[in-house]
Steps between C-alpha positions, in 0.01 A plus 500: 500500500616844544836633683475778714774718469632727759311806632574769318535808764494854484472780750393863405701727742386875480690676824335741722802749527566453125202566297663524196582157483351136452711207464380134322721223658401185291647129567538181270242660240462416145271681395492717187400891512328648212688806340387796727666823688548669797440843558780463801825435477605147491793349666564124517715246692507171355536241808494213360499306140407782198290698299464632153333819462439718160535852488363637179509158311877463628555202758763527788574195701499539868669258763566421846684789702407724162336892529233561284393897414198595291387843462124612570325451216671233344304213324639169627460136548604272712542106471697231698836341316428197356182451705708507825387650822640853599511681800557892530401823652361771300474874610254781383642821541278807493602652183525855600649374876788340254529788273567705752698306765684276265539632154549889632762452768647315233474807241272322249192657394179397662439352118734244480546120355700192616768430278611161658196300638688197612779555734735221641700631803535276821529756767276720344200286499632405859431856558213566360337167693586671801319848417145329375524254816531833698277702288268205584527514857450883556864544611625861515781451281362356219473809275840588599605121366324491181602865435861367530475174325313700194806744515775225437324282247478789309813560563652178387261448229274818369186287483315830470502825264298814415254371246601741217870487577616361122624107540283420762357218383134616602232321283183665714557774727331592797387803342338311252317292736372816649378649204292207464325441878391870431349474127343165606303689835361727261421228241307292717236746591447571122107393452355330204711154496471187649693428789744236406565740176479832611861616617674349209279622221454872687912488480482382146263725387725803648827393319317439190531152431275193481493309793695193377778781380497677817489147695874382299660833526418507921635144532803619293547798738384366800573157470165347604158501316309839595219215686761343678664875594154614644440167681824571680427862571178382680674266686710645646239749619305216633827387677542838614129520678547130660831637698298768604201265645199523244351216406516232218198628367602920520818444413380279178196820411775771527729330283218478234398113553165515493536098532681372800581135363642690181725716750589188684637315189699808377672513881576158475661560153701759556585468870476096565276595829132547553426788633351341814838380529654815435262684739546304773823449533767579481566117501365142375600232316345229289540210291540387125431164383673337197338142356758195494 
């Protein structure tokens, strides 16, 4: 007989006064994320048991009362210790909100890199609970809050750096990440190819290079297959159109599914929601069923 485990529950929370922003709050999950990115910036509080997430092939350990930081455009992953259940919140910052009223204030450039994605600081993440919780509830002060939380975890521990500043430890910048979302928009549109082949052999056949060359070096760069890299770019457009109230079945066209069960697996995989879910919510939970 099966055991049912305990509902897995997250809430979506995209505030009115802060547009900017959307925070994930997931509890007792053990579920895996496939390698993907963000084009936000990501800030994580780990609330209960842990997490190990890769940045570019490297794997950083994440545990209760820990601060994670990944830059936009980061591959990562995401998978539960030891097959135990986590709990955290996870923030998407508006890149160029974050450039701008984070890294500038600051006096690093709007293309910049974390150089310490795990942080371990007790009051710190004490205060940084208590700027998403009012970021979350459309308080007035919130900006003010994170703004001065940001401040003194740099501070105390330089988690961030101009990209090209020399020792910064940055294995994909934002700027590369940029470069990319723009050759891929022109890509796509290129006519002749088939649609699950198009953008990567249009960006081979511009550098040069056979697709299967072009396909290793842009994983080596990038740190995800060029497939993978476009499925994440439409995604998050897709995500993008849901917040803004189009439907399953515009959002899935304007990303470039043409099939909305293929769009729904690749949400799934990447996100570990349906984008009903996702669309309607803001918040639901369900549950996961392991044999005895």
């Amino acid at each position: 007989m099966p055991t049912r485990l305990p509902a897995i529950q997250q809430t979506f929370t995209l505030p009115d006064k802060y547009p900017y922003l959307e925070v994930r709050t997931t509890l007792q999950s053990t579920l895996p994320y496939a390698e993907h990115f963000h084009a936000a910036f990501s800030f994580g509080l780990i609330l209960e048991g842990g997490t190990c997430f890769t940045l570019m092939g490297q794997p950083h350990e994440a545990l209760k009362g820990d601060m994670a930081l990944i830059a936009p455009g980061l591959p990562h992953s995401c998978n539960p210790l030891q097959g135990q259940a986590r709990s955290y919140h996870m923030a998407y910052f508006d890149a160029a909100w974050f450039a701008q009223h984070i890294c500038r204030p600051l006096g690093i450039a709007g293309e910049y890199a974390v150089t310490k994605p795990v942080v371990r600081d007790a009051a710190l993440f004490q205060q940084g609970l208590a700027a998403l919780e009012a970021f979350c509830k459309g308080e007035d002060e919130a900006e003010r809050l994170f703004m001065d939380f940001f401040a003194l975890l740099q501070k105390k521990h330089g988690c961030l750096a101009d990209a090209q500043q020399p020792g910064s430890k940055a294995e994909f910048s934002i700027v590369a990440a940029s470069r990319l979302l723009d050759t891929h928009d022109e890509a796509a549109d290129e006519p002749g190819l088939s649609d699950s082949h198009a953008p990567v052999t249009s960006l081979a056949r511009r550098a040069g290079l056979r697709r299967e060359s072009f396909s290793r070096a842009f994983r080596r760069t990038a740190g995800l297959p060029p497939k993978a890299w476009l499925h994440c770019l439409r995604l998050e457009k897709a995500r993008a159109l849901l917040r803004q109230g189009k439907s399953i079945a515009e959002a899935a066209l304007a990303a470039g599914y043409a099939d909305q069960s293929h769009f729904h697996r690749m949400f799934v995989k990447f996100y570990c929601v349906t984008p009903g879910c996702y669309q309607r919510g803001r918040s639901h939970s369900y549950n996961t069923r392991k044999k005895k």
